[in-house]
C-alpha positions, 0 to 999 in steps of 0.5 A: 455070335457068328453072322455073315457080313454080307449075303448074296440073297437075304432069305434062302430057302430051308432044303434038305441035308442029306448024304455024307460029308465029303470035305472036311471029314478029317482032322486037318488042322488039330491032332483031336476033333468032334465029327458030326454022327447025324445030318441037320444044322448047328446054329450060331449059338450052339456054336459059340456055346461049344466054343465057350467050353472047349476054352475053359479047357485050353486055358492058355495053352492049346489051340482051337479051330472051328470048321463050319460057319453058319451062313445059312439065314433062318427066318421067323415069323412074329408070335400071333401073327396071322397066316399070310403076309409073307415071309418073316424076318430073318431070326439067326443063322445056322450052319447046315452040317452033314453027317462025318463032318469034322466040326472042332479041332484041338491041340496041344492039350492031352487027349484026356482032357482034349476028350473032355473038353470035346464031349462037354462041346458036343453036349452043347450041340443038337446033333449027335457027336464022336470024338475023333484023333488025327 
């Protein structure tokens, strides 16, 4: 799973995700992407879990680049524990996503299976997703 290897603050605040993203809101790289439809996070086994599925489809041939990492620390607290004795322990980590931003990119493969492939990824996902070409 994807974790950074080393953070500036080890807990960060949860903030909110508001707006329209405005980098990363094209296929760059790819000739076919899945774009984000809602704000909110995308965490690291989502990630992976998407991942995982667009590779069943890219085989040997193709190619796959994913556009978010998640950095941002998502903390818990233990079950039963009582109120008060602080923060909890970082748990995972997420990647803060906002709405138009372009999460997968592939190529290489036809556009019927790079759909499938991308509709299986977004299933995979919390949030709404669109199929985009470039």
């Amino acid at each position: 799973m994807l974790a950074p290897k080393k953070v500036k603050h080890r807990k960060h605040r949860k903030g909110r995700i508001k707006g329209v993203a405005r980098k990363g809101s094209f296929v760059n790289f790819g000739s076919y992407g899945l774009r984000v439809e809602e704000n909110g996070m995308v965490n690291s086994r989502q990630i992976e879990a998407a991942r995982r599925a667009i590779i069943r489809y890219l085989r040997k041939g193709g190619k796959m680049w994913i556009r978010i990492f998640p950095d941002k620390p998502i903390t818990r607290k233990g079950q039963e524990v009582p109120m008060g004795g602080g923060k909890g322990g970082v748990d995972h980590y997420a990647a803060p996503v906002k709405k138009g931003r372009v999460v997968f990119e592939i190529d290489g493969i036809t556009e019927d299976s790079a759909k499938d492939a991308l509709r299986k990824a977004g299933d995979k996902l919390s949030l709404k997703t669109k199929f985009v070409k470039k």
